[in-house]
C-alpha positions in Angstrom: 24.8 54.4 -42.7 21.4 53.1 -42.9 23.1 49.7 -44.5 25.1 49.2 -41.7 22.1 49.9 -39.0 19.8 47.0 -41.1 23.0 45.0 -41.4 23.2 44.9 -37.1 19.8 44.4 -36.7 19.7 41.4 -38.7 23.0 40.2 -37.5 21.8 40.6 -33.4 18.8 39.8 -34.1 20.1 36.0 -35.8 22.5 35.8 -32.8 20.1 36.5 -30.0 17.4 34.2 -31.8 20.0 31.6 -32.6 20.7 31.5 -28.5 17.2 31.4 -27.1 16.7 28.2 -29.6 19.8 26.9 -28.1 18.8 27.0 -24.8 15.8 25.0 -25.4 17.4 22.1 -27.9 21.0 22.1 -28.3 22.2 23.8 -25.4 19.6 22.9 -23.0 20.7 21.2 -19.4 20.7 17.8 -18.8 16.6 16.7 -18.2 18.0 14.5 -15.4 20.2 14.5 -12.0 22.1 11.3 -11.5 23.5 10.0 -8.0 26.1 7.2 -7.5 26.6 5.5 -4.0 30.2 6.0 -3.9 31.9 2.8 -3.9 33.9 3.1 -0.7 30.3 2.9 1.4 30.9 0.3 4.1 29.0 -2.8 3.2 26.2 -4.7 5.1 24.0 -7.4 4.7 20.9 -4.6 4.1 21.0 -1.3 2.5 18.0 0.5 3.4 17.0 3.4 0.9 15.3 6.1 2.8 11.8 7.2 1.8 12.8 11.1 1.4 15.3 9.9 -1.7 12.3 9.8 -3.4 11.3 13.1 -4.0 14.5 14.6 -3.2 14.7 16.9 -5.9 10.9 17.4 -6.4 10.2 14.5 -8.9 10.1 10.4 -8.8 13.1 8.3 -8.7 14.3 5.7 -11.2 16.6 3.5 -9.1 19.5 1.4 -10.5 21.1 -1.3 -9.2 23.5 -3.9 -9.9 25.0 -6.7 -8.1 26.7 -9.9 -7.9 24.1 -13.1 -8.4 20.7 -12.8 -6.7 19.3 -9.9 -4.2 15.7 -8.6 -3.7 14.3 -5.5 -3.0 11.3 -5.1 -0.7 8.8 -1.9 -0.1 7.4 -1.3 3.1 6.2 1.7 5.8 9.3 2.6 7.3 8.4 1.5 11.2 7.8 -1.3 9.3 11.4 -1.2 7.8 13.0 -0.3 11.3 11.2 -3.2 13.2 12.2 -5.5 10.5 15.8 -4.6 9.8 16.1 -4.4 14.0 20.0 -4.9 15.2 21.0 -6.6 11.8 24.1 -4.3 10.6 23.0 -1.6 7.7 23.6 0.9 5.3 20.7 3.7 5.1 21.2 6.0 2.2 19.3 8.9 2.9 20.6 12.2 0.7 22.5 13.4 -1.2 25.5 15.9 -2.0 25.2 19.4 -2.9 26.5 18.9 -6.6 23.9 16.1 -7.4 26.4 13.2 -7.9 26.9 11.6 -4.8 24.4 9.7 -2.4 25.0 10.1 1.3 24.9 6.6 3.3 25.1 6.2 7.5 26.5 2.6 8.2 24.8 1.1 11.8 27.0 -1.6 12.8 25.0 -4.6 14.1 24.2 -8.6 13.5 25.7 -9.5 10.4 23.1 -11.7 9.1 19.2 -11.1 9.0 16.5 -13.3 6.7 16.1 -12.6 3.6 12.8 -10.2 2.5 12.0 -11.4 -0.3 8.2 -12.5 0.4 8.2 -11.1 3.8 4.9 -10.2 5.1 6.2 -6.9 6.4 6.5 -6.0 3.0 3.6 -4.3 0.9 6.1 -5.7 -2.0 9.2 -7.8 -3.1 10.9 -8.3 -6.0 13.5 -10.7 -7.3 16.5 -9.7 -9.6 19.7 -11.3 -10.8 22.7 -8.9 -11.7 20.9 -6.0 -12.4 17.0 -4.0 -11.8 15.9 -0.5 -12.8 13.5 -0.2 -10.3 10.6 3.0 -10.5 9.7 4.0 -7.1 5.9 3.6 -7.1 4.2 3.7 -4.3 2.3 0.7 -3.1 -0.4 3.3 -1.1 -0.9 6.8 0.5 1.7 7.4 3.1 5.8 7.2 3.1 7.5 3.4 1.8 11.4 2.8 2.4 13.2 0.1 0.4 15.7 -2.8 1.7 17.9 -4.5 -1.0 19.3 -7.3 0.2 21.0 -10.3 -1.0 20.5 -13.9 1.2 21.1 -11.8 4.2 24.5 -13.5 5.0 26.0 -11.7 1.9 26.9 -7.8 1.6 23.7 -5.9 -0.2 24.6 -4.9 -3.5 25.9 -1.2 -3.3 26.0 -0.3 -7.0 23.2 1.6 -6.5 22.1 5.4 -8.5 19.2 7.3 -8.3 17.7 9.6 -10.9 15.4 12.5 -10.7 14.2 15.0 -13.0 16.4 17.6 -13.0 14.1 20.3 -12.9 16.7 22.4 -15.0 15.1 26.1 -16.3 16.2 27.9 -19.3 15.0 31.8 -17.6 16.3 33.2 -21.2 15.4 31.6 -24.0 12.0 32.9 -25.1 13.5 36.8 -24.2 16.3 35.8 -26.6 14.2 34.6 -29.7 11.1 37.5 -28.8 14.3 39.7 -29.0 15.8 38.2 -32.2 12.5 38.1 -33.9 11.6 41.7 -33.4 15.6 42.5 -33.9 15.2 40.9 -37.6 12.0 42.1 -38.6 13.0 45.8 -37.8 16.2 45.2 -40.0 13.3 43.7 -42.7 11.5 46.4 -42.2 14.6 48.9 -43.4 15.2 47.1 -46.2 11.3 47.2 -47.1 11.0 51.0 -46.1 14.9 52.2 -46.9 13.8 53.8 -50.4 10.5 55.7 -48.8 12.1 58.1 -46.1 10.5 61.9 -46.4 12.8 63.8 -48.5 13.9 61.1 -50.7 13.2 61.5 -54.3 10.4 59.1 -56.3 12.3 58.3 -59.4 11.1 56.5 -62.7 11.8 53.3 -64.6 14.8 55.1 -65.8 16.2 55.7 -62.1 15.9 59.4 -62.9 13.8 61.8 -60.2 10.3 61.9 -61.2 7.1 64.1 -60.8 3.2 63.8 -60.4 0.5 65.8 -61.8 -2.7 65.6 -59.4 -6.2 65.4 -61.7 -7.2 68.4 -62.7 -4.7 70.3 -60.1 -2.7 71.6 -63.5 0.7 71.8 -61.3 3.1 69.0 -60.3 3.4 68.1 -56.6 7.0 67.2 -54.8 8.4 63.8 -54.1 8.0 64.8 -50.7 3.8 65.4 -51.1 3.8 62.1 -52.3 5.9 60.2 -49.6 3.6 61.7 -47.0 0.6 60.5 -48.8 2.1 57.1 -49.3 4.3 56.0 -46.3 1.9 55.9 -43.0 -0.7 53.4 -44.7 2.4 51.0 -45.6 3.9 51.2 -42.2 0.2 50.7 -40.5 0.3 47.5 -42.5 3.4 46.3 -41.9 3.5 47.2 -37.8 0.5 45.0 -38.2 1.7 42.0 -39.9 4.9 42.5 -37.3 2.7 42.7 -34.1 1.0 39.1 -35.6 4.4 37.3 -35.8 5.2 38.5 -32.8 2.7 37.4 -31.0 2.7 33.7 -33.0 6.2 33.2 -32.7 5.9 34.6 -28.4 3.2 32.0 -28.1 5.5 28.7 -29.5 8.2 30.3 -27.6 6.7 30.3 -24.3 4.9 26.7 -25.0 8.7 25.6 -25.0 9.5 27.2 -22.1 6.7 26.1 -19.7 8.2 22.4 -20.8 11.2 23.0 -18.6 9.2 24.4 -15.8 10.1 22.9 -12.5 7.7 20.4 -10.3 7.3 22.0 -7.1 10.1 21.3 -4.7 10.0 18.7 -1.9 9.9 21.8 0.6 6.8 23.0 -0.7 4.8 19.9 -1.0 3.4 18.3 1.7 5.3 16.1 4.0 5.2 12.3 3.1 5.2 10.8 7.2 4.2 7.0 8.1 0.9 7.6 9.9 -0.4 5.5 12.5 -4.0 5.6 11.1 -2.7 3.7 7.9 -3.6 0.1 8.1 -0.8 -2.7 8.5 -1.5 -4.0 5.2 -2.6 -3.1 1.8 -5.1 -5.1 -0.1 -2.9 -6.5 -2.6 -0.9 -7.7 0.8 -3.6 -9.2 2.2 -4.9 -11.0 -0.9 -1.2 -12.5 -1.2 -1.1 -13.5 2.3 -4.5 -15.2 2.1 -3.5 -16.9 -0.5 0.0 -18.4 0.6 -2.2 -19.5 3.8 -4.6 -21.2 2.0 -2.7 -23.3 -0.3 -0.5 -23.7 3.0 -3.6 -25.1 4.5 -4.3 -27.4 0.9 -1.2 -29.1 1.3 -1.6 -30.0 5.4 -5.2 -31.4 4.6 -4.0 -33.6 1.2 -1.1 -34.8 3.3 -3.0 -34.8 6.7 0.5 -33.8 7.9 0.4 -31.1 10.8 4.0 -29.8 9.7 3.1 -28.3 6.4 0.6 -26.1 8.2 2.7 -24.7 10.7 4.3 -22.1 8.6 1.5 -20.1 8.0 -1.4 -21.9 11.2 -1.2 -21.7 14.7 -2.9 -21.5 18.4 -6.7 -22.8 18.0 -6.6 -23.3 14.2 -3.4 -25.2 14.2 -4.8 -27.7 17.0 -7.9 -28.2 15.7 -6.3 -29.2 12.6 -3.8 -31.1 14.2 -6.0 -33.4 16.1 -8.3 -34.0 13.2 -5.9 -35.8 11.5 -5.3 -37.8 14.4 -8.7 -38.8 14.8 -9.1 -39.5 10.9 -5.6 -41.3 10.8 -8.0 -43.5 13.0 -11.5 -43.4 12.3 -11.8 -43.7 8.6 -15.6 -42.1 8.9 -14.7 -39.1 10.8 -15.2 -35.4 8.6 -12.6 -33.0 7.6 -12.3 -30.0 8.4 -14.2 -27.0 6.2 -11.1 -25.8 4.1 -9.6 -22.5 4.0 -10.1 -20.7 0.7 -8.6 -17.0 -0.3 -11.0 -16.9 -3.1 -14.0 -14.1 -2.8 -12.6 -12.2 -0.1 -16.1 -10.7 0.9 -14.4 -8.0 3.6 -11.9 -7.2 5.8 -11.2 -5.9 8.9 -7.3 -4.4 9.1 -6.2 -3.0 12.3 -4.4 0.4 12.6 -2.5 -0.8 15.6 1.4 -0.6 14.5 2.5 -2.4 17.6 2.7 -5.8 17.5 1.1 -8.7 17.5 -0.9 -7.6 14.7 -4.2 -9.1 13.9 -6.1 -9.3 10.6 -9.7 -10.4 9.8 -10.8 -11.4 6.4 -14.4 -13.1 5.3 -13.8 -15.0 2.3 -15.9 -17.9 0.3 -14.6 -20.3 -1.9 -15.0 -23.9 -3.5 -15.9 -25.8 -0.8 -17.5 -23.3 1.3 -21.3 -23.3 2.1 -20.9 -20.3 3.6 -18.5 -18.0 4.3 -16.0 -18.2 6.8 -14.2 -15.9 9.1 -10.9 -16.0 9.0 -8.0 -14.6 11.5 -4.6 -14.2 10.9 -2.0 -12.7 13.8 1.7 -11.5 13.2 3.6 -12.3 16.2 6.4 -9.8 15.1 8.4 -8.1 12.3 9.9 -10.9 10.6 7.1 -13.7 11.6 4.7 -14.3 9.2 0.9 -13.8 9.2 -0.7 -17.3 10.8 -4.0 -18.4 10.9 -5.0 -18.9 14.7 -8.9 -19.0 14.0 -11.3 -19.6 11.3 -15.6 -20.3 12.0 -18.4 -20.3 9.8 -20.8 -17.0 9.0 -23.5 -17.6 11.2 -26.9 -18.7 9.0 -29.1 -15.3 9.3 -26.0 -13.3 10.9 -24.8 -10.1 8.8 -21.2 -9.5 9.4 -20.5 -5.7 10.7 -18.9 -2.9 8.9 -15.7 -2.5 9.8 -14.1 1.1 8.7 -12.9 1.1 5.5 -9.5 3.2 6.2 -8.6 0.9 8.9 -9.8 -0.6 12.4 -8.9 0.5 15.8 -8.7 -2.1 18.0 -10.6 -2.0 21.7 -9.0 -3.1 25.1 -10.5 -6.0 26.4 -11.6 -4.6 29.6 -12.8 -1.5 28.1 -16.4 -0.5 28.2 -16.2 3.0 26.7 -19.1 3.7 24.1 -19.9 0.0 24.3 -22.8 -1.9 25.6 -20.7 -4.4 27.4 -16.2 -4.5 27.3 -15.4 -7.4 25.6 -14.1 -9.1 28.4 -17.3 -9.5 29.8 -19.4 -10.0 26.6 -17.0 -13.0 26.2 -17.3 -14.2 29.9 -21.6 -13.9 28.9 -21.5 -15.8 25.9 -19.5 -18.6 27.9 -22.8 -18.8 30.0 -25.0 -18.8 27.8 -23.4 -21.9 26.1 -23.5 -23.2 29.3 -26.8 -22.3 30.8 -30.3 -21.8 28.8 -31.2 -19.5 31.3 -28.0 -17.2 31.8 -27.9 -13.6 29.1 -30.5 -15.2 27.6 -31.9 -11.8 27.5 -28.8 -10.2 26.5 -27.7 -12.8 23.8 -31.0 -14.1 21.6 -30.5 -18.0 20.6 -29.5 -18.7 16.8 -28.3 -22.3 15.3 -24.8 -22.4 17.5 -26.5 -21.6 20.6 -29.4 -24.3 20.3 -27.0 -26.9 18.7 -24.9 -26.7 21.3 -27.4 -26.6 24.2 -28.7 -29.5 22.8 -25.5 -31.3 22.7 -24.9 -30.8 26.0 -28.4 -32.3 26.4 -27.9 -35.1 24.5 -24.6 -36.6 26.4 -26.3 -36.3 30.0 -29.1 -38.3 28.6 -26.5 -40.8 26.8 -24.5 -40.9 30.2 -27.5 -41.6 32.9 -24.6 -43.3 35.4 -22.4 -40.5 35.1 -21.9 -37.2 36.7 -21.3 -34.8 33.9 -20.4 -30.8 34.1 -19.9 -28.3 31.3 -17.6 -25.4 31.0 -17.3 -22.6 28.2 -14.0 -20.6 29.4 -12.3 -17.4 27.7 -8.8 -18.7 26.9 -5.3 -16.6 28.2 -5.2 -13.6 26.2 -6.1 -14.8 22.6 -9.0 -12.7 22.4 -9.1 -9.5 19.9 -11.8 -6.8 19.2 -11.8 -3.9 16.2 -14.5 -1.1 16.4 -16.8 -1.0 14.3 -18.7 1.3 11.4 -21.6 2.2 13.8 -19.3 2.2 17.1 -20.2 -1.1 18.5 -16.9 -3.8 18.5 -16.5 -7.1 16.7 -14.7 -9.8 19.1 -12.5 -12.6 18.2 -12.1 -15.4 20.7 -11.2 -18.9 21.5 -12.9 -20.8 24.6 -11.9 -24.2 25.7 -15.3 -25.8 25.8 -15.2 -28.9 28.6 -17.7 -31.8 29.4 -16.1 -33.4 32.5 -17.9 -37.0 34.0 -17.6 -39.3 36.7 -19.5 -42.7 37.1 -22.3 -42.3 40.0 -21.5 -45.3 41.6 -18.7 -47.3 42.2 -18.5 -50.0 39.2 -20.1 -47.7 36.9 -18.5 -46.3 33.5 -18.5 -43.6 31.1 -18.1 -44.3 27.4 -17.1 -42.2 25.1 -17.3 -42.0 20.8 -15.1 -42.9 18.6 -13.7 -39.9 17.8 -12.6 -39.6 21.1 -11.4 -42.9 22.1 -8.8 -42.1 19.1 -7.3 -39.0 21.0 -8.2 -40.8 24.7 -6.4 -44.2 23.8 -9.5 -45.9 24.6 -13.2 -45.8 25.3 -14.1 -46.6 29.0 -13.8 -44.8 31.6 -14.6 -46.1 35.3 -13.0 -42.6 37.2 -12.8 -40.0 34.9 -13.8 -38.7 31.5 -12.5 -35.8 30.0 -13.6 -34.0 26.1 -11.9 -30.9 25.2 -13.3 -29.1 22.5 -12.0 -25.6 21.1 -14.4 -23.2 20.1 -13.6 -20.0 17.7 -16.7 -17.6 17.5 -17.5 -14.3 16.5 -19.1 -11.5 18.7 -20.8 -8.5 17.9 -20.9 -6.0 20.5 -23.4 -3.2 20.2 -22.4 0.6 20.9 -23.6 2.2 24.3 -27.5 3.2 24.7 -29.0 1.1 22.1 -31.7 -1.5 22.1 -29.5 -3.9 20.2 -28.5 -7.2 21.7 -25.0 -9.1 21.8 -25.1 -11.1 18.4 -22.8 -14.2 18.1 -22.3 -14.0 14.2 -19.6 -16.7 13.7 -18.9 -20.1 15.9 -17.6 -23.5 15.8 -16.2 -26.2 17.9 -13.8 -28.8 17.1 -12.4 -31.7 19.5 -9.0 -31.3 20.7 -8.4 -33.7 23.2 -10.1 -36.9 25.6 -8.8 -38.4 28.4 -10.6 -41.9 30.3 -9.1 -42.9 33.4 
């Protein structure tokens, strides 16, 4: 009988030991969940993966695609996404089914064409496969990204296309099983140890015949059974011991395995990945690239002194200044360039928060060629348009540039006034006097090198013109105009103004003459009714916050000639 019971103890104890290991190595559930787009899913010239596919089942995706010839896949916020795919025909694949194995798509009908992404400004990222890419969705930033795969956009995306998650997979059982086995065998062991030393079973000799003890000095024999008692609870002491210590060991390793297959938490108990509007338009890394694609944009205009090359990535007041420089220097062989643009150093940025567009960006940067830094603006007239540079002006000698904030800059109406000394409107409308006027804000807006120099311009051509009538203007131009609070609550202001010097002779017979430079955009040099220099001005204006003693600080400026008419 007692054969049998150690026989079934080791026997259970193997199997239940044998199927907790199982469960943990040889038996244990796939470590990943696998999706397919099924390959009946409509086609469309984008697919747009939907942000939430990313943690679906509480872990990163690995995505898989393959496709026919060339396609890229882009990253970016999804308003970003939504703006940029617009009414161009889609695919958003945004779930999946309850078994694991399918994805779920919507097809919106639309355009059938859209551009292609791949180095799309809207994008944080893009990048370039041919046939196939096993893509890991990292996340550019903080916040929720959405993928578009797309091909040339005339051409179905490719819709090959898996996901795969951790699977999360437990294995409740296993270390019960082997703490189970392991205590099932070692109390069959410990029969087989203990099976000759029950009470009431005889001690026998060498010879396998019953024997007797004599105790010292006692001068009678004791029982088998005296000496089993005296015998058997120290031996079972030691070996409940050792058995409690395996346990233990073995309960440890066990449970080591078992937090391996732990689940992450699930998607519905982390927070909530949403697109905020606080996130600024562009990451660093984005800006950096688009800096640089501008500046070499802007090499290859000034080498070639060709107006076209710019145009991709320069427009409004920097695109004409440009422009016309190379007129006058197609003319005037002693006439300057321009200061180039550089991407190098970026010093600091200002990123707006705005997600409606046009979207402006501000970045100070110095480079080779450089003496000081420059400010440099770049607007996004929409989704698909690429950042341009509309104005650029040298760091004012002596001027600090202000802190923007760091997680992003909120931009200020131009007629609004609240917690600011002055709107920007009107700060703008001051500085224009000023330029104009020694005496106008003079009090409001202290002189510095771009407000004498250009007061003393102004001086200069009314005492080279003593038979003309001359009049200056400094005027706010449209709506170009952008300001971006500031660290400390005051604003920073962007703006162009057309700076004009109009003349007329004094007396009939009488003419105006004007400099080279200007004769080649005028088409000549003499004027005996009317002269005409336009000049474009980019500056920089600090606007200090409500209640302060600080005064309006012009940090950045520049003027370059545009146009000239004689008559």
């Amino acid at each position: 009988m007692r054969f049998k019971t150690t026989a079934a103890l080791l026997l259970l104890g193997l199997i239940a030991l044998v199927a907790g290991i199982g469960q943990l190595t040889f038996w244990a559930p796939p470590t990943t969940v696998t999706a397919t787009l099924p390959a009946d899913t409509k086609a469309a010239p984008l697919t747009v993966i939907d942000t939430k596919l990313r943690n679906l089942r509480g872990g990163q995706a690995d995505v898989t695609i393959k496709g026919d010839g060339n396609f890229v896949l882009a990253a970016g916020r999804p308003d970003d996404v939504a703006a940029w795919v617009g009414k161009t025909a889609h695919t958003t694949i945004d779930g999946g089914s309850a078994d694991g194995k399918q994805l779920t798509a919507t097809y919106t009908a639309g355009d059938p064409t859209a551009p292609s992404p791949a180095g799309a400004d809207t994008f944080a990222t893009s990048q370039s496969a041919s046939g196939s890419l096993d893509y890991h969705w990292d996340l550019p930033d903080d916040g929720a990204w959405q993928l578009v795969l797309a091909t040339d956009g005339t051409k179905p995306a490719p819709h090959d296309i898996t996901v795969t998650w951790p699977s999360n997979a437990t294995t409740p059982w296993a270390v019960p099983l082997i703490v189970l086995g392991l205590l099932l065998l070692l109390a069959g062991a410990a029969l087989i140890v203990f099976r000759g030393r029950w009470p009431g079973s005889p001690l026998r000799s060498a010879d396998g015949r019953p024997r007797t003890s004599v105790e010292p000095g006692s001068g009678g024999p004791t029982t088998p059974t005296a000496e089993r008692r005296a015998v058997s609870p120290a031996g079972v002491r030691r070996a409940g011991s050792a058995l409690a210590a395996v346990v233990l060991a073995l309960t440890g390793g066990a449970a080591a395995a078992q937090a391996a297959t732990t689940p992450a938490p699930s998607p519905s108990t982390a927070a909530p990945q949403s697109a905020s509007p606080q996130q600024k338009v562009v990451t660093d890394e984005q800006l950096q690239r688009i800096l640089d694609q501008t500046a070499n944009a802007v090499a290859a205009g000034d080498q070639a002194k060709d107006a076209k090359k710019l145009e991709p990535r320069v427009a409004e007041s920097a695109l004409l200044a440009r422009t016309q420089n190379y007129k006058i220097r197609a003319s005037v062989a002693s006439a300057a360039a321009l200061t180039p643009v550089r991407s190098s150093r970026l010093l600091t940025s200002v990123v707006t928060v705005a997600r409606s567009w046009p979207r402006t960006v501000i970045a100070v940067t110095q480079g080779d060629g450089n003496t000081t830094p420059q400010i440099l603006t770049l607007r996004q007239d929409d989704a698909r348009a690429n950042y341009r540079l509309v104005e650029a002006s040298p760091l004012l000698p002596g001027s600090t540039f202000p802190n923007a904030l760091k997680a992003g800059a909120a931009q200020v109406p131009l007629d609004a006034k609240t917690g600011l000394a002055y709107s920007p409107a009107e700060a703008l409308r001051g500085l224009g006097d000023r330029l104009t006027n020694p005496d106008a804000w003079a009090d409001r807006i202290p002189e510095n090198a771009y407000i004498k120099d250009t007061l003393g311009y102004e001086s200069d051509i009314v005492k080279a013109s003593p038979n003309g009538n001359l009049t200056f203007a400094h005027n706010p131009t449209a709506n170009d105009a952008v300001a971006y609070r500031t660290a400390d609550g005051g604003a920073l202001l962007i703006a162009p103004l057309d700076f004009t010097i109009d003349g007329t002779p004094k007396a009939e017979g009488d003419k105006l003459t004007v400099v080279e430079d200007a004769a080649a955009l005028a088409g000549g040099k003499e004027a005996s009714t009317k002269m005409s220099l336009q000049f474009r001005e980019s500056v920089a204006l600090y606007i200090p916050p409500a209640g302060g003693k600080q005064q309006l600080t012009l940090v950045g400026a520049t003027r370059n000639l545009v146009g000239a008419s004689v008559s």
